[in-house]
C-alpha beads as a LAMMPS data file, in Angstrom:
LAMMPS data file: protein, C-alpha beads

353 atoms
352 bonds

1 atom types
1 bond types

-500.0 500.0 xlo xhi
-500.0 500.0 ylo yhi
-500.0 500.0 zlo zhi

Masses

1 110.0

Atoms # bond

1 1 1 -288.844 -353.742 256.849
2 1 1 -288.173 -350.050 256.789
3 1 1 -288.001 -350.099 260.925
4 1 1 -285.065 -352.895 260.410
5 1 1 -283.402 -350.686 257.709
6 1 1 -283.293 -347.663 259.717
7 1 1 -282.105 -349.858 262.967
8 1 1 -279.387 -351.238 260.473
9 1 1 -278.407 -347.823 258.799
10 1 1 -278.369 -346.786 262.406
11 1 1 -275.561 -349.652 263.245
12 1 1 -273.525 -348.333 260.433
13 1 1 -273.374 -344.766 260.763
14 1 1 -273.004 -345.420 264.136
15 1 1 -269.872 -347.644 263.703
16 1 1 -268.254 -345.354 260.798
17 1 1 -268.602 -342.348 262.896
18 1 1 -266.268 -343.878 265.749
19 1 1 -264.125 -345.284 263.113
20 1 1 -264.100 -341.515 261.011
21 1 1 -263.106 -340.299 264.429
22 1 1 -259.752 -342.362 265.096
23 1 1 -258.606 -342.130 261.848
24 1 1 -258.646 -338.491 262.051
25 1 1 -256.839 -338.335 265.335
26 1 1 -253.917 -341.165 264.015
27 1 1 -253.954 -338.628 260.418
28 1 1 -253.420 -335.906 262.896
29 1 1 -251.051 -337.060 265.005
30 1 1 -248.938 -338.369 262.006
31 1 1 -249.153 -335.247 260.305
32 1 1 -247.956 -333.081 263.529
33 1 1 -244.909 -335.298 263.534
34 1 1 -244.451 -334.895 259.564
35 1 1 -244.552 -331.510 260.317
36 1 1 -242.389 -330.641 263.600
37 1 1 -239.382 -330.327 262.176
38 1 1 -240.482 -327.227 260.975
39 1 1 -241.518 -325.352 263.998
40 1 1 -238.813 -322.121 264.436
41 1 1 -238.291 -321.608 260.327
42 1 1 -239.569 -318.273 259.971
43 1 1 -242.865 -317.676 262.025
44 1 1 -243.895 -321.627 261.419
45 1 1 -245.290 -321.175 265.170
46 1 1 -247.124 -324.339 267.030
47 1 1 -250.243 -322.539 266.215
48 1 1 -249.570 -322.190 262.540
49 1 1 -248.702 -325.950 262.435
50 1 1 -251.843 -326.566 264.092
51 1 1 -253.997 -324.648 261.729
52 1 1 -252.403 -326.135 259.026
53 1 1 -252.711 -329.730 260.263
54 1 1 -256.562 -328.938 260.900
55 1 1 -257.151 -326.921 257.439
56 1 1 -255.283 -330.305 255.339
57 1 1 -257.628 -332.665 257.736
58 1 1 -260.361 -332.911 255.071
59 1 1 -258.002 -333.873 252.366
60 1 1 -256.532 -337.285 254.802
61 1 1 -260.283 -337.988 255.588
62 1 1 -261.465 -338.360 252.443
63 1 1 -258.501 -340.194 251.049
64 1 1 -259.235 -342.575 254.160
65 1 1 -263.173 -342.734 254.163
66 1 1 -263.761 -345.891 252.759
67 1 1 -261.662 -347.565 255.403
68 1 1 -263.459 -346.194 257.842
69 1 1 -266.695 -347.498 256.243
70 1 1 -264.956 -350.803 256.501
71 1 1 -264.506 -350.693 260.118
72 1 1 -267.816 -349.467 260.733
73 1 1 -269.450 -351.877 259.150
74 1 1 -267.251 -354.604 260.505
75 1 1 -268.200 -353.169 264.478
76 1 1 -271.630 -352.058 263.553
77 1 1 -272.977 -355.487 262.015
78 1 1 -270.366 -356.983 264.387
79 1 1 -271.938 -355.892 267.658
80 1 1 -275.505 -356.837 265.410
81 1 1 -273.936 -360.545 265.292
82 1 1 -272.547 -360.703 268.559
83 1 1 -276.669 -360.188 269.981
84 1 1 -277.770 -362.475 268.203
85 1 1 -280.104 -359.961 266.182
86 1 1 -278.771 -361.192 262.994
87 1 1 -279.741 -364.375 263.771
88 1 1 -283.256 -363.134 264.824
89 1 1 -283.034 -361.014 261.344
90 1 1 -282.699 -364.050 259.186
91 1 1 -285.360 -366.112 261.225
92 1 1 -287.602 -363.423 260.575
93 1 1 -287.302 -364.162 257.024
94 1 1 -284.367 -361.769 256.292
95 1 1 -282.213 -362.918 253.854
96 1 1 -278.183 -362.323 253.536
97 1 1 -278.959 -360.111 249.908
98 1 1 -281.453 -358.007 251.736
99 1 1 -279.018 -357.209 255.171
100 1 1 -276.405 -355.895 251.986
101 1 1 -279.413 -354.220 250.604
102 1 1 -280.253 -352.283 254.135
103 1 1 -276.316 -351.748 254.375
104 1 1 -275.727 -350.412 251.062
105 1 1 -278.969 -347.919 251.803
106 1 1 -276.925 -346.548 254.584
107 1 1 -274.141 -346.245 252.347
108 1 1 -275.972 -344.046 250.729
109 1 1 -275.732 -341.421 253.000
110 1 1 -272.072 -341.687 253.955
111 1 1 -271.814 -341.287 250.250
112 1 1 -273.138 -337.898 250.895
113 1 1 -270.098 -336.966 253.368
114 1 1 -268.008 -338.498 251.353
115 1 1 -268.850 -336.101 248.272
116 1 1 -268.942 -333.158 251.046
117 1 1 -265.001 -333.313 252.460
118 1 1 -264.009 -334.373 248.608
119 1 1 -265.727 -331.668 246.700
120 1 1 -266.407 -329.382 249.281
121 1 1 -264.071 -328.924 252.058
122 1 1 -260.750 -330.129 251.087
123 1 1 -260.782 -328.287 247.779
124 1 1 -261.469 -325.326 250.100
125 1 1 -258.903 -325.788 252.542
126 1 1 -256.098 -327.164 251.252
127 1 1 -255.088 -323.962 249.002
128 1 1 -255.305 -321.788 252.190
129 1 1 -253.490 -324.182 254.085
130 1 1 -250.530 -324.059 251.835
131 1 1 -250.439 -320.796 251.462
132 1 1 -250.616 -320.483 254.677
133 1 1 -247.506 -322.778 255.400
134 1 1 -245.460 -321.857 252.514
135 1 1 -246.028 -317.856 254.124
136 1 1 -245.009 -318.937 257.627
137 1 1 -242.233 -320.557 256.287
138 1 1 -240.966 -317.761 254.187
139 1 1 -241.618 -318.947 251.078
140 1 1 -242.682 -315.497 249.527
141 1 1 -245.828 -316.671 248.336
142 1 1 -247.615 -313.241 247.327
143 1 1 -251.042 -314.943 246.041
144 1 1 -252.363 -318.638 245.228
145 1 1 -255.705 -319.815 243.814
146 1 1 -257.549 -321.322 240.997
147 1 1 -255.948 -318.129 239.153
148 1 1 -252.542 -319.434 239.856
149 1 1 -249.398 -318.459 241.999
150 1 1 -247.077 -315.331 242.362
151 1 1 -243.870 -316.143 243.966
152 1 1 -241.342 -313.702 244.450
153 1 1 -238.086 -315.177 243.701
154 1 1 -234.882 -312.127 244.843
155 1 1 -235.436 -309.185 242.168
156 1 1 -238.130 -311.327 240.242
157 1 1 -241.823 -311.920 240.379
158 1 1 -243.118 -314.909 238.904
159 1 1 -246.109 -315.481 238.141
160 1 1 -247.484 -319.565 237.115
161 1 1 -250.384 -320.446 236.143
162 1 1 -250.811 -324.140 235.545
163 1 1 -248.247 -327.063 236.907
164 1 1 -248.393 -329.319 234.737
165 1 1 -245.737 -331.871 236.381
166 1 1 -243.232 -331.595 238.893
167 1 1 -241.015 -329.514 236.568
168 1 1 -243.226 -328.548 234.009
169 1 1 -244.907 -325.558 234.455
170 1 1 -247.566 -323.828 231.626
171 1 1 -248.264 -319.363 231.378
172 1 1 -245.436 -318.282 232.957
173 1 1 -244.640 -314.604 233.198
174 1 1 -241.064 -313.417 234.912
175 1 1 -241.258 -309.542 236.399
176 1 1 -237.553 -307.958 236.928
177 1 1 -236.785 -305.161 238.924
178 1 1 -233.172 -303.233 239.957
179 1 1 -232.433 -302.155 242.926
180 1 1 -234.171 -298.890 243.035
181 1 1 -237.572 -301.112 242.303
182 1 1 -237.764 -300.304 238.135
183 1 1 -239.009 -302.485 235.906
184 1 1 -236.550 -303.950 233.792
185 1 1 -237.745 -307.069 232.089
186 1 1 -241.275 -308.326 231.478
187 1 1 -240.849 -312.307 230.164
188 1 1 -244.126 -314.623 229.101
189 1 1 -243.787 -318.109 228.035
190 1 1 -246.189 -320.484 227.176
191 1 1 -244.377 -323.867 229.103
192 1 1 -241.190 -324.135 231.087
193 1 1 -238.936 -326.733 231.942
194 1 1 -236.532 -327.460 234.344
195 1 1 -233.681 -328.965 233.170
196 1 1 -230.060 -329.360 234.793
197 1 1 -230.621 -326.489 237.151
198 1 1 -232.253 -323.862 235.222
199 1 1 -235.446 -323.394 233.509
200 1 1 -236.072 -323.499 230.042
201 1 1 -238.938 -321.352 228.513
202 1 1 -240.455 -322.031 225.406
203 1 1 -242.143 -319.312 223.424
204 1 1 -241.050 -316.994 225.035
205 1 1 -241.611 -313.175 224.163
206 1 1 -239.793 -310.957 226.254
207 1 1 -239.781 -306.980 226.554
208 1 1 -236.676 -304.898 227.979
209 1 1 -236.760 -301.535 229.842
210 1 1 -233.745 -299.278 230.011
211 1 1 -234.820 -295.725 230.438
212 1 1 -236.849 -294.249 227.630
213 1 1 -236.178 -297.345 225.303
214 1 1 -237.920 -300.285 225.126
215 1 1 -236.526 -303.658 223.150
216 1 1 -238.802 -306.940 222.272
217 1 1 -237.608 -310.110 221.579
218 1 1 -238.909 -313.496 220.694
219 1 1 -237.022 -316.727 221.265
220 1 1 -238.412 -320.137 220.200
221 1 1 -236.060 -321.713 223.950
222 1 1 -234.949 -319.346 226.221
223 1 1 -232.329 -320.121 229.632
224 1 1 -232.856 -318.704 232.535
225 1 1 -229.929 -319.609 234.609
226 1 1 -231.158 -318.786 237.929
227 1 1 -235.233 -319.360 239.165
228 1 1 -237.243 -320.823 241.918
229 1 1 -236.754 -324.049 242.569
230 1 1 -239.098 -327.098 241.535
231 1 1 -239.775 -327.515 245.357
232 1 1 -240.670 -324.031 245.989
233 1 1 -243.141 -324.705 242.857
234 1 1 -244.472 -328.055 244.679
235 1 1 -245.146 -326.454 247.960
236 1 1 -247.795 -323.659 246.314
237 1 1 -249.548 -325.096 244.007
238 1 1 -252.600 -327.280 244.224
239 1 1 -251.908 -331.085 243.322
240 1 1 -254.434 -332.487 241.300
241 1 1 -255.531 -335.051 243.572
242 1 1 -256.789 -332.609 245.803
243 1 1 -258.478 -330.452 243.242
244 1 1 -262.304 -330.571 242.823
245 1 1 -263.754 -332.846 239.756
246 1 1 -264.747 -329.143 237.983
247 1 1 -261.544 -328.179 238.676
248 1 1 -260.026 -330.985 237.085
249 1 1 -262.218 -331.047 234.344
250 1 1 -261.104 -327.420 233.305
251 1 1 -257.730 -328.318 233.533
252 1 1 -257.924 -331.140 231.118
253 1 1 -259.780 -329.189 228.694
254 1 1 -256.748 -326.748 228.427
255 1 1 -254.467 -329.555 228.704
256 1 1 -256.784 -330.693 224.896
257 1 1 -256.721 -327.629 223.816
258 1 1 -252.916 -327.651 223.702
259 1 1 -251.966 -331.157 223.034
260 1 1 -250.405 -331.730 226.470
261 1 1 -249.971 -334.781 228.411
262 1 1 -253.330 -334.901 230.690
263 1 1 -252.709 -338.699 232.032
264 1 1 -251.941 -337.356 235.962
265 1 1 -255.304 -335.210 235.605
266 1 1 -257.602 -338.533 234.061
267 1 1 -256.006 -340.303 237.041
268 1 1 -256.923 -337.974 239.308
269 1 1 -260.612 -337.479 237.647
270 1 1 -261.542 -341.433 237.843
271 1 1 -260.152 -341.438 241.666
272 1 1 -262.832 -338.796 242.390
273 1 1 -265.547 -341.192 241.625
274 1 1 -263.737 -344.500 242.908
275 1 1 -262.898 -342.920 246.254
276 1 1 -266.882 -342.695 246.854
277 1 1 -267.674 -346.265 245.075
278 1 1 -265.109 -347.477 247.313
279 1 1 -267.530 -346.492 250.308
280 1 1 -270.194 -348.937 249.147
281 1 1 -267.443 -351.250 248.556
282 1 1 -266.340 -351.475 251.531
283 1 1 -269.564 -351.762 253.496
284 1 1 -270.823 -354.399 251.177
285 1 1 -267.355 -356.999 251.714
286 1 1 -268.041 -356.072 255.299
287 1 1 -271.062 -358.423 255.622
288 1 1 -269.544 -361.888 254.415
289 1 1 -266.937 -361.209 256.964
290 1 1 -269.130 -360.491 259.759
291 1 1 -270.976 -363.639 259.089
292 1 1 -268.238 -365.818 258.071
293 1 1 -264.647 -365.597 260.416
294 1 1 -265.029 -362.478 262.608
295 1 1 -268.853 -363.365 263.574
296 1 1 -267.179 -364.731 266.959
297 1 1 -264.380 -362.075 267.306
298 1 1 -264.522 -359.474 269.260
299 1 1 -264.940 -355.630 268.491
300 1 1 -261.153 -354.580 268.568
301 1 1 -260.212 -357.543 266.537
302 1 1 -262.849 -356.553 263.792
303 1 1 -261.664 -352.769 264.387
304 1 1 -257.745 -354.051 263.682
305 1 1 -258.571 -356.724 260.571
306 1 1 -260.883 -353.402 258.921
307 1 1 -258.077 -351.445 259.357
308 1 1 -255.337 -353.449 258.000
309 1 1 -257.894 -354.359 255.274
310 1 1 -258.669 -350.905 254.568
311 1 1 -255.666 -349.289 254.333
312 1 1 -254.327 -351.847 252.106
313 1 1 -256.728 -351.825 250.208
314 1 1 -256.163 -348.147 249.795
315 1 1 -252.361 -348.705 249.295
316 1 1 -252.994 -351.503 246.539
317 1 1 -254.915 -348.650 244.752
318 1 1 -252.016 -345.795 245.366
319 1 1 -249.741 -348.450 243.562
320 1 1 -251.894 -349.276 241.073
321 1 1 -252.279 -345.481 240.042
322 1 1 -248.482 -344.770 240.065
323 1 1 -247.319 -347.848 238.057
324 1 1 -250.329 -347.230 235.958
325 1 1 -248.108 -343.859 234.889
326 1 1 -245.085 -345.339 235.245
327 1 1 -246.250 -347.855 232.553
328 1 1 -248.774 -345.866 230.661
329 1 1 -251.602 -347.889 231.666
330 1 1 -255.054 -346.887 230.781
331 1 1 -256.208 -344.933 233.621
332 1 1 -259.867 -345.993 233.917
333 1 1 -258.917 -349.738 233.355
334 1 1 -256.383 -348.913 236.513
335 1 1 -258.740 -346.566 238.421
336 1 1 -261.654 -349.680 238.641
337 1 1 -260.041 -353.138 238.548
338 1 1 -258.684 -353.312 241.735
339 1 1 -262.465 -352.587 243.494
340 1 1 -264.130 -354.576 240.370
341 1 1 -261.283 -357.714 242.203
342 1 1 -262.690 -356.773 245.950
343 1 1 -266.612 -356.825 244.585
344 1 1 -266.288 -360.326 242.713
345 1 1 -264.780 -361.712 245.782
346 1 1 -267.356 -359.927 247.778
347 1 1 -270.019 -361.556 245.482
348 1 1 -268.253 -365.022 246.302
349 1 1 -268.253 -365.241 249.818
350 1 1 -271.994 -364.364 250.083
351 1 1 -272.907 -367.151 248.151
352 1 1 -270.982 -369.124 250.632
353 1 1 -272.550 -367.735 253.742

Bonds

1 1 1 2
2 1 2 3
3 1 3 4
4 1 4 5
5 1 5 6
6 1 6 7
7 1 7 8
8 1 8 9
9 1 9 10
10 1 10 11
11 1 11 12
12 1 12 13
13 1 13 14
14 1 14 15
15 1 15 16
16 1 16 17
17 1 17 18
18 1 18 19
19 1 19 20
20 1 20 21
21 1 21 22
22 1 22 23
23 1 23 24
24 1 24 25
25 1 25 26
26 1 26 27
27 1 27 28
28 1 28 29
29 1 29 30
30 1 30 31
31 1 31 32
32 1 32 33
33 1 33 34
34 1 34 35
35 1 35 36
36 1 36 37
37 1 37 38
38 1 38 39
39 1 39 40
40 1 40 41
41 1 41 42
42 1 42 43
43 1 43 44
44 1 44 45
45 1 45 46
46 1 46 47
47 1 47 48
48 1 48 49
49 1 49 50
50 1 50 51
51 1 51 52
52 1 52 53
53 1 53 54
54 1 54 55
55 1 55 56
56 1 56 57
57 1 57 58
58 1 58 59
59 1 59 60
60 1 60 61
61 1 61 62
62 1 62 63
63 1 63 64
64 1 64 65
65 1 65 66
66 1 66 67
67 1 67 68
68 1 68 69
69 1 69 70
70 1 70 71
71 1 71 72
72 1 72 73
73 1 73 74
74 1 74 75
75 1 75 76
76 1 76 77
77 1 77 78
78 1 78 79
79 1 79 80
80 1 80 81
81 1 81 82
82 1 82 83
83 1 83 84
84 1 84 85
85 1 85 86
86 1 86 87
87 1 87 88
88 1 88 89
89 1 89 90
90 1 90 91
91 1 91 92
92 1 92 93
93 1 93 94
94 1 94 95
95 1 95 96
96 1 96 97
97 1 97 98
98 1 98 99
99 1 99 100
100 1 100 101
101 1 101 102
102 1 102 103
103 1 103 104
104 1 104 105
105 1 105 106
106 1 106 107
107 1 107 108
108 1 108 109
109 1 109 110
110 1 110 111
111 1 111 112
112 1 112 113
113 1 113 114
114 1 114 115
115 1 115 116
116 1 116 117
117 1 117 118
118 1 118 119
119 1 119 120
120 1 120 121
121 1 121 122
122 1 122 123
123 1 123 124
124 1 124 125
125 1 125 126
126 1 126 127
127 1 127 128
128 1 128 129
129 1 129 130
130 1 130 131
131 1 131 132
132 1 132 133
133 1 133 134
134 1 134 135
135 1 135 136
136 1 136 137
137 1 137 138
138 1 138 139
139 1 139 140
140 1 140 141
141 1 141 142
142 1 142 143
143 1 143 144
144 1 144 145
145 1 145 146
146 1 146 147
147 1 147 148
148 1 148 149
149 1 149 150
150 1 150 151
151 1 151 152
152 1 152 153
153 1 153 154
154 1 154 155
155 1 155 156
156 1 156 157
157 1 157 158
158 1 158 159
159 1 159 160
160 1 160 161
161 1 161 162
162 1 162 163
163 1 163 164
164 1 164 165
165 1 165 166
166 1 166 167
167 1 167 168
168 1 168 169
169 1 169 170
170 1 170 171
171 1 171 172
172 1 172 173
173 1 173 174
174 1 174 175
175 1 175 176
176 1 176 177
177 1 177 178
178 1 178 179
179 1 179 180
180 1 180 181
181 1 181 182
182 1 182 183
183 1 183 184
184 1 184 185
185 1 185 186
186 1 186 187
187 1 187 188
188 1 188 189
189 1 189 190
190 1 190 191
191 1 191 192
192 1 192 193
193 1 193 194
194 1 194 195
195 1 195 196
196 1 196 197
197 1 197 198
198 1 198 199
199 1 199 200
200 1 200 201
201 1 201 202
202 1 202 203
203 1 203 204
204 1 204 205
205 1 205 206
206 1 206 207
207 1 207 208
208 1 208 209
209 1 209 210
210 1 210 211
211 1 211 212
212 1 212 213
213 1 213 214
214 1 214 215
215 1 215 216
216 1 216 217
217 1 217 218
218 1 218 219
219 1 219 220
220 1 220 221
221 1 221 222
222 1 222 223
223 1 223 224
224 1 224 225
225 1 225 226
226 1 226 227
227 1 227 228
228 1 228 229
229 1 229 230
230 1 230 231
231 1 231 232
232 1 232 233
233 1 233 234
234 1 234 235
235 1 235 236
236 1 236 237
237 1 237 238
238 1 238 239
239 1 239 240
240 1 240 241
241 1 241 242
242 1 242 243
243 1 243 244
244 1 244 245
245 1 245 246
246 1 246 247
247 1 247 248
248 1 248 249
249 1 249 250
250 1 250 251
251 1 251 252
252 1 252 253
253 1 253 254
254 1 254 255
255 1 255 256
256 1 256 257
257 1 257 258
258 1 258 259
259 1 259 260
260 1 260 261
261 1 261 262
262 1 262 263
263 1 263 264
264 1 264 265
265 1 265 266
266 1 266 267
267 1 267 268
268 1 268 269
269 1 269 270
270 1 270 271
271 1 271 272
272 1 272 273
273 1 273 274
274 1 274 275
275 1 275 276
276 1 276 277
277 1 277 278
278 1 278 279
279 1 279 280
280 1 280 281
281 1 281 282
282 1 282 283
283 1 283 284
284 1 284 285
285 1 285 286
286 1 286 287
287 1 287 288
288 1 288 289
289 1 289 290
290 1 290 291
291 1 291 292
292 1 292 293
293 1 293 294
294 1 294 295
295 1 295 296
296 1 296 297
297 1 297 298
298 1 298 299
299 1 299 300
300 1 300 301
301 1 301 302
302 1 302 303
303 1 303 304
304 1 304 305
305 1 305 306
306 1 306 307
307 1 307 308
308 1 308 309
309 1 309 310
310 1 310 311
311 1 311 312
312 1 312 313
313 1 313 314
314 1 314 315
315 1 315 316
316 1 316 317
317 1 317 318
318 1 318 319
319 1 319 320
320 1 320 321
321 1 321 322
322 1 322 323
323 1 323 324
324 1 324 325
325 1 325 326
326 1 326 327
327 1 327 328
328 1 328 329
329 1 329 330
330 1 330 331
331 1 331 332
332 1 332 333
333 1 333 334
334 1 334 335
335 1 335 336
336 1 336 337
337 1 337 338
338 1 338 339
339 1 339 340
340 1 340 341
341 1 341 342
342 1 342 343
343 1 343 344
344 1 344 345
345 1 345 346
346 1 346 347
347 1 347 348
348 1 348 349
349 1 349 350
350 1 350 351
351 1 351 352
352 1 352 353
């Protein structure tokens, strides 16, 4: 039993590898053309783009893992099919339940990758990667990280510490200098928010330098008529769904601890542990096909129907999440339903096979 496991997990790795491979060229080759337009701003050089392209890489491959698995399994149990060694399995007393069984075992270590480019690499790289574009482009991106952003914005340095939306933004601090590079202004408010072209701090405490005097003030809303722009906010910060689960985790905590609106972060915190369900998922609902209408295809027609099914399967779940908070929908209840749909149908074409 163990030797068939192995020759099975073998099959599937095998398959999911190749598949892992095009994907990352086709996420590649998109993203260079996403991102030519660019080349000449600044010093956004072909190598730059290339660096960046390669540093974001983890982030598409992770997003796109569990269609890979779905390919893989499709051409690894497919090629098993077309040899007639799943025949020869089931003869030998194999049952369909214990081929999922010896699939889902070799799930079990793409699992492991999976968990590796999620919370390991693509945390790590995309930060440096934006900074790294957002620099090249000019952007005047001073320093990024899990301790926020500095952004130097004309005579002002501003400093942000959480996003908490596209045009919400949480610790800000404004630095002002004149000409001759004096301090002039130190500004700290808890949130901002940009409204009709300007931001609006709230609880803000401000402190003014003019020679020898200094002057505080404390404002419950304060205008700022001129700041960076939301985009320019967008480009250098991390977005949640490519933050690590700790990382997330921390943020909702503070988000708690000051009664702010944390439904983006749960979304993002449930798709952390669906993305590597979804794996499993996808290998298992690869078996009733291979034995049921793409047992006679042949390899690139299973390769083409696994990736159509993949990616929308992955699409069906991007749309669930954003009408979810569109609608306020209960993000667990949106994060699992559409996989809990794919395993019940799963479940129902084994028992016709």
């Amino acid at each position: 039993m163990k030797l068939l496991d192995r020759y099975i997990a073998g099959a599937m790795v095998k398959g999911t590898g190749v598949a892992l491979l095009v994907i990352m060229g086709l996420t590649m080759f998109f993203s260079i053309i996403e991102e030519i337009d660019k080349l000449g701003e600044g010093s956004y050089t072909v190598s730059k783009m290339l660096e960046y392209v390669v540093l974001t890489l983890p982030r598409g491959v992770y997003e796109l893992f569990p269609t890979a698995a779905l390919v893989g399994g499709l051409t690894g149990m497919g090629a098993l099919a077309v040899n007639g060694e799943l025949v020869a399995m089931r003869a030998g007393g194999f049952s369909v339940w214990r081929i999922v069984r010896s699939v889902l075992q070799a799930g079990l270590v793409l699992l492991v990758l999976v968990v590796v480019f999620g919370e390991g690499l693509a945390p790590a790289t995309e930060p440096y990667a934006q900074r790294l574009r957002a620099g090249a482009l000019e952007r005047h991106v001073t320093f990024m990280g899990r301790e926020g952003a500095w952004i130097r914005d004309e005579s002002r340095y501003v400093y942000v510490n959480k996003v908490l939306d596209n045009d919400t933004l949480a610790d800000v601090k404004v630095l002002e200098f004149d000409a001759s590079r004096q301090l002039i202004s130190s500004t700290h408010a808890d949130t901002a928010s940009y409204r009709g072209g300007r931001w609006i701090l709230h609880n803000m405490r401000q402190t003014l330098f003019s020679g020898d005097v200094v002057t505080a003030r404390v404002e419950k809303t304060f205008t700022l008529p001129a700041l960076l722009p939301p985009e320019l906010i967008n480009v250098v910060v991390l977005k949640p769904e490519n933050m690590s689960v700790e990382d997330i985790r921390q943020f909702l905590v503070y988000l708690k601890d000051n009664g702010l609106e944390t439904q983006v972060y749960r979304y993002a915190l449930y798709s952390r542990f669906v993305t590597p369900v979804s794996v499993l998922l996808m290998l298992f609902i690869s078996v009733p096909f291979v034995f049921g209408s793409l047992r006679s295809k042949g390899t690139g027609q299973r390769f083409m129907f696994g990736i159509i099914v993949g990616l929308g399967f992955y699409l069906v779940n991007q749309l669930a999440n954003q009408a979810g908070q569109v609608y306020g929908w209960d993000p667990l209840l949106v994060s699992i339903v559409p996989g809990m749909v794919v395993l019940l149908a799963g479940i129902w074409s084994l028992r016709r096979v």
